[in-house]
C-alpha positions as CSV (number, residue, x, y, z in Angstrom):
1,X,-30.2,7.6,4.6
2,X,-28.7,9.4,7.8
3,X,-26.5,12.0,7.3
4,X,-24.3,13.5,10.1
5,X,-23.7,17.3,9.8
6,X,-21.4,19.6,11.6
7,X,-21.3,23.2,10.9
8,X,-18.3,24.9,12.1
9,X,-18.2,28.6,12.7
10,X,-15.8,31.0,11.5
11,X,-14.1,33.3,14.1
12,X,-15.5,36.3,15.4
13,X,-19.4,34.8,13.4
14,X,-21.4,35.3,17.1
15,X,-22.9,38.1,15.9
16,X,-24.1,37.4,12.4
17,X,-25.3,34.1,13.8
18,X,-27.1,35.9,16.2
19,X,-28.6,37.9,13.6
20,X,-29.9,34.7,11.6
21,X,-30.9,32.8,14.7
22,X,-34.6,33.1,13.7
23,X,-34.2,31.9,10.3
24,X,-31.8,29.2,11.1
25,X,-34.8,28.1,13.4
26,X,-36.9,28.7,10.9
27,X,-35.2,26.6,8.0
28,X,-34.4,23.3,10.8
29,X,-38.4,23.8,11.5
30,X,-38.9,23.0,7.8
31,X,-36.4,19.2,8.6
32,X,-38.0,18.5,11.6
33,X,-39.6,15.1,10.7
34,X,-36.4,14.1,9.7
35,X,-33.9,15.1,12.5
36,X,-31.9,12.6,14.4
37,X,-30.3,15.2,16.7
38,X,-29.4,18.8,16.6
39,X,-27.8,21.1,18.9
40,X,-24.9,23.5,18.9
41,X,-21.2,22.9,20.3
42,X,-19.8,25.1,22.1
43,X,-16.0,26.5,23.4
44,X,-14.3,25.1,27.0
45,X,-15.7,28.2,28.7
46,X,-19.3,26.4,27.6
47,X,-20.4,29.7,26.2
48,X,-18.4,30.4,23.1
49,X,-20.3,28.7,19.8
50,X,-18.1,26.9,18.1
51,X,-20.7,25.4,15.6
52,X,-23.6,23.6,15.1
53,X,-24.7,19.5,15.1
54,X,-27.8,18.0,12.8
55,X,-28.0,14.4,12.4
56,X,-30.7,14.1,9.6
57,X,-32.6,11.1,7.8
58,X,-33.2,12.3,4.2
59,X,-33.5,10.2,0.8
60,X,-29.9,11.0,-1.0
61,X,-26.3,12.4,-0.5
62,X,-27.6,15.6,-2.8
63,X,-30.9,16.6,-0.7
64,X,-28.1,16.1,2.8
65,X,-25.9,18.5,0.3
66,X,-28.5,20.5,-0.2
67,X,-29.4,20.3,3.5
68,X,-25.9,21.3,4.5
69,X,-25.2,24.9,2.2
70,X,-28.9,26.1,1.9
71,X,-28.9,26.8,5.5
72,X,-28.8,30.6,6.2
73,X,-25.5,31.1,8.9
74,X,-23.9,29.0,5.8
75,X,-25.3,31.0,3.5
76,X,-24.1,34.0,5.1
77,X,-21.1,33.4,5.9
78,X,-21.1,32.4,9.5
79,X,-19.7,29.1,8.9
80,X,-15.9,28.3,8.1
81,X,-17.0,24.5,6.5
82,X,-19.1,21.9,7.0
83,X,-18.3,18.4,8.0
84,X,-20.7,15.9,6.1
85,X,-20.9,12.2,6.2
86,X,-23.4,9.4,6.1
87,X,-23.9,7.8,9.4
88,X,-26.0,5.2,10.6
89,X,-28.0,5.6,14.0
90,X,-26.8,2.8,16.0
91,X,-29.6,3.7,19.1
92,X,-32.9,3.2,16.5
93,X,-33.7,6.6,18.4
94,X,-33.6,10.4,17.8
95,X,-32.6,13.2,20.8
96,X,-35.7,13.3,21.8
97,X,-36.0,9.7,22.9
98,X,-32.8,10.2,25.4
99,X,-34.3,8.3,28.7
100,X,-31.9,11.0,30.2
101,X,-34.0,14.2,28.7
102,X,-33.2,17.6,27.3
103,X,-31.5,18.8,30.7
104,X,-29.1,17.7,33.8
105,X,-25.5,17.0,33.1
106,X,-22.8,17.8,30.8
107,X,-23.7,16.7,27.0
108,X,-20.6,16.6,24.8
109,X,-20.3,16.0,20.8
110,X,-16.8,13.3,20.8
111,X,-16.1,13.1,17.0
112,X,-13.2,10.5,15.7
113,X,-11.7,10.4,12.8
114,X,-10.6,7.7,11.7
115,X,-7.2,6.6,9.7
116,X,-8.8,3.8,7.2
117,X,-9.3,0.9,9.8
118,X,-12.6,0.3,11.2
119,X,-13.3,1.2,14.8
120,X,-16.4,0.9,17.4
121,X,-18.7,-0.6,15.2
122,X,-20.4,-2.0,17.8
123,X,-22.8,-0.5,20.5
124,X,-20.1,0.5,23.6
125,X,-21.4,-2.1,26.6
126,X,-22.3,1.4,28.9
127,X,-24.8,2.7,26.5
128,X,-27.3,5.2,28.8
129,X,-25.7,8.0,28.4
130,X,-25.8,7.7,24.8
131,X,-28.1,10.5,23.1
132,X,-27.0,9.5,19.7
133,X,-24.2,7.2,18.5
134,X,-23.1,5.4,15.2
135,X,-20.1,5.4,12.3
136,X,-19.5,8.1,9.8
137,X,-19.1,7.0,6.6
138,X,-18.4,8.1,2.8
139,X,-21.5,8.9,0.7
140,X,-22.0,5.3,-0.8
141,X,-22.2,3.7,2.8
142,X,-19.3,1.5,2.1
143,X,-16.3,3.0,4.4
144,X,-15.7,4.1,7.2
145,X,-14.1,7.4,8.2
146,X,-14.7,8.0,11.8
147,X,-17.2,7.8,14.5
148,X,-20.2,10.6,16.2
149,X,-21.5,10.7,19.5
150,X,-23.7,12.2,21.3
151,X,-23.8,12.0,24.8
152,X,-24.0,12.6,28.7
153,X,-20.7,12.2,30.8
154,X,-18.8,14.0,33.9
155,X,-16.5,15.5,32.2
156,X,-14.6,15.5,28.4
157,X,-12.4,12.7,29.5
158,X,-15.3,10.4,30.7
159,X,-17.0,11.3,26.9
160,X,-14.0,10.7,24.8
161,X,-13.5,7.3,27.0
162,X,-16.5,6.0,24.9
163,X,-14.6,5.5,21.7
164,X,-11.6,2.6,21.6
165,X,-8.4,4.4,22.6
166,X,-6.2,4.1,19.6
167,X,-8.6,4.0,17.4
168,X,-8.4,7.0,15.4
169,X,-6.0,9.3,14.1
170,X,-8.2,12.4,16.0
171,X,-10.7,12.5,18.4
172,X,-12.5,16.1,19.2
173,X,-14.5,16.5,22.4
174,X,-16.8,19.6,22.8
175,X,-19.7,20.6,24.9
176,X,-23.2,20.2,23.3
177,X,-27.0,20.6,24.1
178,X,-30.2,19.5,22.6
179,X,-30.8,22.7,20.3
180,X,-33.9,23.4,19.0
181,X,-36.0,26.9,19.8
182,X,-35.9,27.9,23.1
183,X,-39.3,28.0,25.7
């Protein structure tokens, strides 16, 4: 089952995150057959963390729990809540299969939320810029609450473009990269 997981910081958490960066490293090391995508999100200014993105295949909604509040920043603190849904990975692919690599453009993270009617359930026709894409949904699979994507565009209004206007009740566009330790 794939599980999408958003990590959202609580103000003023830089430098406690900071602080944990090598264990948070250390405990996504331990998921790393399993990862989908990962990365952190990040304010306008592109330098700000706002939070943190993991798109994970485990076996149940409790090891994705699990997943979710065993991770140190949460642990500790650094996190205000945690967005957690099912999702299904429309692409067949994880980050790391992107034709368009780690680098070169602006990624964003376009999350809708959606108000109880079903929306872009189907691949959008302009799919290379898609790093990851497919519907959130409650733990038993069977509805769906929104839409996550991952991808490459110009600009934030290019990025939230790829899901149907009018579709949700709230769409949220913020700047993303492939996360992961650093060379």
């Amino acid at each position: 089952m794939e599980f999408f997981c958003y990590h959202r910081d609580r103000p003023d958490s830089l430098t406690l995150r900071n602080e944990l960066l090598e264990e948070h490293w250390s405990y996504m090391d331990r998921y790393a057959k399993e990862m989908i995508a990962r990365g952190p999100v990040f304010a306008a200014d592109g330098d700000t963390p706002l939070g943190s993105v993991h798109i994970v295949d485990l076996p149940d909604p409790a090891a994705a729990r699990a997943f979710a509040f065993d991770e140190p920043n949460y642990q500790a603190g650094a996190y205000r809540d945690v967005l957690l849904r099912r999702w299904r990975n429309m692409l067949g692919r994880t980050m790391w299969d992107f034709p368009g690599g780690p680098a070169g453009g602006n990624r964003y993270l376009v999350l809708g939320l959606g108000p109880g009617r079903s929306a872009d359930l189907v691949l959008p026709s302009d799919r290379d810029e898609l790093i990851a894409f497919g519907p959130l949904l409650s733990d038993d699979g069977d509805t769906w609450l929104g839409t996550a994507a991952l991808l490459r565009a110009p600009d934030p209004a290019a990025a939230r473009a790829v899901l149907t206007p009018g579709g949700y009740s709230a769409i949220e566009v913020h700047d993303w990269e492939f996360g992961g330790r650093r060379s």
